[in-house]
C-alpha positions in Angstrom: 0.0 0.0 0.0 2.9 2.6 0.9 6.0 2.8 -1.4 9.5 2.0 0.0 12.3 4.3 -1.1 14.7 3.7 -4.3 18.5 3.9 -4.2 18.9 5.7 -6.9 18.2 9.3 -7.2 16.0 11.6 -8.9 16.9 13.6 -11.8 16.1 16.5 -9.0 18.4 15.0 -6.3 21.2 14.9 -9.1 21.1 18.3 -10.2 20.7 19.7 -6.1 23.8 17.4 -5.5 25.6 18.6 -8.9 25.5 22.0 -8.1 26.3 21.8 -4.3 29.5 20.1 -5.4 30.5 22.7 -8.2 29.8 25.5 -5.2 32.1 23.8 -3.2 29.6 23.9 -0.5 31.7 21.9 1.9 29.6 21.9 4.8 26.7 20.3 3.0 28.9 17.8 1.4 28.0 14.9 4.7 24.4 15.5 4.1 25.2 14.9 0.0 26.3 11.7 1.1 23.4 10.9 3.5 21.1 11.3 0.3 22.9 9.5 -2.3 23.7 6.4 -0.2 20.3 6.2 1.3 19.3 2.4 1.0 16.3 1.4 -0.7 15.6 -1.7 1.6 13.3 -1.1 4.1 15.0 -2.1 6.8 17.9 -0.4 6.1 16.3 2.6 5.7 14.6 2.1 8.5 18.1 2.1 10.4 19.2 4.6 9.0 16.3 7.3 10.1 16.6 5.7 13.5 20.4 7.4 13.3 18.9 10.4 11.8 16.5 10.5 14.1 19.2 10.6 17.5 21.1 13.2 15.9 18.4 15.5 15.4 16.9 15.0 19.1 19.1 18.1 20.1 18.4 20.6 17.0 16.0 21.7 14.8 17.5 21.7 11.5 20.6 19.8 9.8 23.1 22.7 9.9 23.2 25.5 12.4 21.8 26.0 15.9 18.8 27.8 14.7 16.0 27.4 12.7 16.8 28.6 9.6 16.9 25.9 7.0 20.0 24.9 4.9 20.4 23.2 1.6 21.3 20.0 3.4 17.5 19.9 4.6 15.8 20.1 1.4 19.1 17.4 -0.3 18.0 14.8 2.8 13.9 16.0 2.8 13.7 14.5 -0.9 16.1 11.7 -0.6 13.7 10.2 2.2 10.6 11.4 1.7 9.5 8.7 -0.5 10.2 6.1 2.5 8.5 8.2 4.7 5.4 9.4 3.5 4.3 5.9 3.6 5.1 4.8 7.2 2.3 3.7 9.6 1.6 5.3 13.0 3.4 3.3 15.2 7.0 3.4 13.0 6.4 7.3 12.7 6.4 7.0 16.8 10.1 5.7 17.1 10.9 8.6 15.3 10.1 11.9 16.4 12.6 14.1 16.1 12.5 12.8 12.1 8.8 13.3 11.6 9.1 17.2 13.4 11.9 18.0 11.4 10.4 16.5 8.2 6.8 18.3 9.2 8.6 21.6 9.6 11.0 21.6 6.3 7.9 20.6 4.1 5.9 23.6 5.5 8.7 25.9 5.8 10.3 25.2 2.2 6.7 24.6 0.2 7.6 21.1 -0.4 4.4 19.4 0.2 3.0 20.3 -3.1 6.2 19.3 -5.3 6.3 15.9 -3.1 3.0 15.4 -1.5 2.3 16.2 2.0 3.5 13.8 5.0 0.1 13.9 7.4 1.6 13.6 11.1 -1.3 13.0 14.2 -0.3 15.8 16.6 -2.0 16.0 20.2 -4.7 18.2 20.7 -4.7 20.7 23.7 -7.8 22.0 26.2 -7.2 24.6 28.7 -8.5 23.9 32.0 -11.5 25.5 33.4 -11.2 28.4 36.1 -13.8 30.3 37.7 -16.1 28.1 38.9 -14.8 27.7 43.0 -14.3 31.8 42.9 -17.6 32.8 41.8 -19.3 31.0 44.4 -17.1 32.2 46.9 -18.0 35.9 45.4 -21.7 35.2 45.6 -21.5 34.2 49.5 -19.3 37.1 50.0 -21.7 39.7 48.4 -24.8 38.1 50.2 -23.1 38.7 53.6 -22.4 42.4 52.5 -25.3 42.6 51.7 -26.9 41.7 55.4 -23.9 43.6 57.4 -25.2 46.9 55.0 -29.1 46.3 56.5 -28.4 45.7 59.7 -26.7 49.0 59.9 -29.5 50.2 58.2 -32.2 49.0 60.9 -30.8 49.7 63.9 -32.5 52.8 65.7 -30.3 55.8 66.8 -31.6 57.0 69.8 -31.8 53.1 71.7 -31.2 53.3 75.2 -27.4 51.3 76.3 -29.7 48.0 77.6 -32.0 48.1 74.3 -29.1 48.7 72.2 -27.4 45.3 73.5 -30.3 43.2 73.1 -30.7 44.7 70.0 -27.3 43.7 69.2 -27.4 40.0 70.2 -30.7 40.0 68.1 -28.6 41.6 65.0 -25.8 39.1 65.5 -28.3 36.4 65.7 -30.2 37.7 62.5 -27.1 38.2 60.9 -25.6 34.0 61.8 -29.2 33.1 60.3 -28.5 35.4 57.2 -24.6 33.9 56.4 -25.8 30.5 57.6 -28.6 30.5 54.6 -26.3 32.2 52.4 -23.5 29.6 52.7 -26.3 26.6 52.4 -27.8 28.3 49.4 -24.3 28.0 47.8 -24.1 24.6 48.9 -27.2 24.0 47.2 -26.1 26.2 44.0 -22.6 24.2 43.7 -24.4 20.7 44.4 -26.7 21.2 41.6 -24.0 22.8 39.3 -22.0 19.5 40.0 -24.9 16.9 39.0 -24.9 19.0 35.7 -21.5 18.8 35.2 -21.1 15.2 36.2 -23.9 14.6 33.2 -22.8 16.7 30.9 -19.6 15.0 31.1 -21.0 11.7 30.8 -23.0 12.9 27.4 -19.8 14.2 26.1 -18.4 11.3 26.6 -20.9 9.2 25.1 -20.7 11.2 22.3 -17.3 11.1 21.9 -17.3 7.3 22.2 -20.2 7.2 19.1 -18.0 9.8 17.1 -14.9 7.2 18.0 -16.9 4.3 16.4 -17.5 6.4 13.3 -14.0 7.6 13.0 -12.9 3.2 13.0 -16.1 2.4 10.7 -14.5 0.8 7.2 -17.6 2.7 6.3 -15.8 5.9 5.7 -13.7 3.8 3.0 -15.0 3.9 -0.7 -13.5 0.3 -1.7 -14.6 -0.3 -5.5 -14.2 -3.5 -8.1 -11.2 -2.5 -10.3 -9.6 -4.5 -13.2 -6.2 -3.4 -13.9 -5.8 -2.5 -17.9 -2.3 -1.6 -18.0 0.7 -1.4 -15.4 4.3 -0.4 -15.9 7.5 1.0 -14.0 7.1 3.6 -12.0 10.0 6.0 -14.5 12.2 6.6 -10.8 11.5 4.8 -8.4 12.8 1.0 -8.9 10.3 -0.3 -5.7 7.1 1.5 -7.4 4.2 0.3 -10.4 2.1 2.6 -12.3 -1.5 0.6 -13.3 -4.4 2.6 -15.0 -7.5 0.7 -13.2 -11.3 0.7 -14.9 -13.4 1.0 -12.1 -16.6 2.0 -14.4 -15.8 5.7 -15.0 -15.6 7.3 -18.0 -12.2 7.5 -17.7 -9.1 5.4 -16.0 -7.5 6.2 -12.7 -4.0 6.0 -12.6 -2.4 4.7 -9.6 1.0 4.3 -8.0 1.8 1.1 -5.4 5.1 -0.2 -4.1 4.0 -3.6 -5.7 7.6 -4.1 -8.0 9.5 -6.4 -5.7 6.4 -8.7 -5.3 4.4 -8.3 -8.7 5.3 -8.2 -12.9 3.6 -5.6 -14.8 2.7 -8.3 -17.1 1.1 -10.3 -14.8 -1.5 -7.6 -13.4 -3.0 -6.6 -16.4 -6.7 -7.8 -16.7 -6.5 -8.8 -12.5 -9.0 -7.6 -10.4 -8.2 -5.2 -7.9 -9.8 -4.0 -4.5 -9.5 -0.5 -4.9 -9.8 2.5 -2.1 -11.1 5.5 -4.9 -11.7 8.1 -1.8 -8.4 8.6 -1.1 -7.3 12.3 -1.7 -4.8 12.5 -5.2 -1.1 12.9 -5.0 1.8 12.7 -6.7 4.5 9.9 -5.7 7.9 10.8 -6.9 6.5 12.9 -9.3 3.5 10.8 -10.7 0.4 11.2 -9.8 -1.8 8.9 -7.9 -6.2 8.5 -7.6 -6.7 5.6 -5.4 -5.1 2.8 -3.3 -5.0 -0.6 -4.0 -5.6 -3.0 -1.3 -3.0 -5.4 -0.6 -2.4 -8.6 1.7 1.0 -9.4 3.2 2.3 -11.8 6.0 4.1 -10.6 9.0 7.7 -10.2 8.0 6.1 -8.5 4.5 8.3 -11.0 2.2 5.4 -12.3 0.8 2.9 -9.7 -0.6 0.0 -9.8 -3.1 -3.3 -7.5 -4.2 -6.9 -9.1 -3.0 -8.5 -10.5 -5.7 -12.6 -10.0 -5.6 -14.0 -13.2 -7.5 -15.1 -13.8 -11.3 -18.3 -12.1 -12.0 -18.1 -9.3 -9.4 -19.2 -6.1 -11.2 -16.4 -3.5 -12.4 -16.8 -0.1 -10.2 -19.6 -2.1 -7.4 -18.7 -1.4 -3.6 -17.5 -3.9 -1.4 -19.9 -4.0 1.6 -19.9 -5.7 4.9 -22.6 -6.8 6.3 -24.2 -5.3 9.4 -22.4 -2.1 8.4 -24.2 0.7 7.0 -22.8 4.4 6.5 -22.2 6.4 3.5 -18.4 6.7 2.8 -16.4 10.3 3.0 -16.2 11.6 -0.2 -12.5 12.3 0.0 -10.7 11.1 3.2 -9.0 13.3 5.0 -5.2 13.0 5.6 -5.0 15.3 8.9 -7.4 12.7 10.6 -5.8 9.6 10.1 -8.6 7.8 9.3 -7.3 5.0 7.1 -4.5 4.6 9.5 -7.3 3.5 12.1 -9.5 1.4 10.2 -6.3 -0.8 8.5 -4.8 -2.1 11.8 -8.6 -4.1 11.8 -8.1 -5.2 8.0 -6.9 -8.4 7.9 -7.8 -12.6 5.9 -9.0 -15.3 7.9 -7.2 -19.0 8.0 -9.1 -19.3 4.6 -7.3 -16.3 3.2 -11.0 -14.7 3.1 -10.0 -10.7 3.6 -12.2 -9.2 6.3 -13.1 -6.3 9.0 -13.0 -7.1 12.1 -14.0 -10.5 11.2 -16.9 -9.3 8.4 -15.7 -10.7 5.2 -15.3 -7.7 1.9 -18.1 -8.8 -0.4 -19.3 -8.2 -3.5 -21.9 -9.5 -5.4 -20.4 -12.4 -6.9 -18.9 -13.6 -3.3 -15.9 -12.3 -0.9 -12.7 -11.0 -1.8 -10.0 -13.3 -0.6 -6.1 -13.7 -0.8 -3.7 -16.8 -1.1 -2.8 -15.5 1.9 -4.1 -16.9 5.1 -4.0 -14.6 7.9 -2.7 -11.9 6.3 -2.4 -8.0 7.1 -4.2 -6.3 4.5 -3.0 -2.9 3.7 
């Protein structure tokens, strides 16, 4: 589903590297280097941007101590991208430092257009509440200003010394009855304000556990019937195919997949394909790409192959699964990393029958399945 990196450079790499060299920019010549030996296994390059990753733990860009980017940012940026953009969650999370420097040289330089936008999940924040204890407390303080204020108000100037003490102890005892309601009406207030907030939290909650649901639903995908028409080499990138895929449109939609090391060219044309068309469209090293074939792999990825929906299945008809309903997003979005949760539930049964969470893809003509069994689908 994601492309792995190539060894060997771009046309672009060559020049940037080319005219570094002629500059006799000697200070970016380590970072030359970096790019033009970066591995194309995906191990290795996995390695290799765990290194990457260590060295920029204390620093925010490649050369320098500040933040202004160099041309040794932009040489190792496209050198890795390609191996990047297509890593999942959890691999992103051993590296960091890697994915905030990579987030901030494609914003910073404009690269996301020329090389397609890596999507990184970053936390959201919510301020704490304040205000709540204090404004009580204000309430009770006013209310017993308010009763100090009238019982200035009512006692009588010309009292004699003994009616002027009872009438104290009467004041003071009017005025404990007066704070003693005060504080219970508060007590009262805050009681009542805490019920609402304990069920307004439990809503939100609930809510939040529905909207949870939705966000995992393989609803949200658009997976379509495709029959692959033609497929070729990607032109620079040795690990990547081009197909064009009839999926019952008027016209073809070209996609990219890092299927070379596993599949011939020859050998996909006229195979059905599961095919995600709501993915959003972007280019990979330069060609572009409108939709995501669905692929099966076992654990140590050695063995990968593209689902196969059965003989007779309609070109362009949805694969549904039943007991799920939902109409799919018309173009996912990247920011919420919706396909990233819904995959880690993909995955064929001992039969090789691919599935959701158990609920086998199917199509009118029977289930998609994979040779396969127990597979990761992707």
């Amino acid at each position: 589903m994601a492309a792995n990196g190539s060894k060997n450079p771009t046309r672009k790499q060559l020049i940037v590297s080319i005219l570094c060299k002629h500059l006799s920019l000697d200070h970016v010549m380590k970072w030359i280097e970096f790019a033009e030996s970066f591995p194309a296994d995906s191990k290795a390059c996995f390695d290799v941007l765990i290194k990457l990753n260590e060295e920029l733990a204390t620093k925010s860009v490649l050369l320098g101590n500040g933040l202004r980017t160099s041309e040794a940012d932009v040489i190792v940026f496209s050198a890795v991208h390609s191996f990047v953009v297509g890593l999942a969650n959890l691999d992103q999370g051993k590296m960091p430092h890697v994915m905030r420097w990579m987030d901030y040289i494609q914003s910073k330089e404009a690269l996301g257009d020329l090389f397609g936008t890596i999507s990184l999940e970053k936390p959201g924040f919510e301020p704490p509440l304040h205000g709540a204890k204090s404004a009580v407390d204000s309430n009770a303080k006013k209310t017993v200003q308010s009763t100090n204020h009238a019982e200035k108000s009512e006692a009588p100037s010309n009292l004699k010394s003994g009616d002027a003490k009872k009438g104290d102890t009467a004041l003071q005892e009017k005025k404990k009855s007066v704070e003693t309601e005060a504080v219970d009406k508060d007590k009262t207030k805050k009681a009542v304000g805490d019920k609402e907030a304990g069920q307004e939290k439990k809503k939100s909650s609930e809510t939040a556990a529905v909207d949870k649901d939705k966000e995992l639903s393989v609803s949200l995908l658009n997976i379509q019937v495709g029959l692959i028409r033609k497929s070729w080499k990607h032109p620079s990138a040795d690990s990547l195919l081009v197909e064009e895929i009839d999926v019952g449109e008027a016209k073809l939609r070209q996609v990219v997949s890092g299927l070379a090391k596993y599949c011939n060219p020859d050998d996909l044309t006229n195979r059905r394909v599961a095919l995600i068309t709501n993915v959003k469209p972007g280019k990979l090293r330069d060609v572009m790409s409108e939709g995501l074939v669905l692929c099966a792999s076992n654990e140590d990825h050695t063995n990968v192959e593209p689902l196969l929906p059965p003989e007779g299945a309609k070109i362009g008809e949805r694969i549904s699964f039943s007991g799920i309903d939902g109409k799919p997003e018309e173009v996912l979005n990247p920011k919420k990393k919706q396909l990233e949760k819904i995959t880690p539930n993909l995955f064929t049964d001992d039969k090789g029958v691919a599935t959701f969470k158990g609920i086998p893809f199917m199509t009118s003509a029977g289930p998609c399945t994979s040779s396969i069994p127990k597979a990761s689908i992707k």
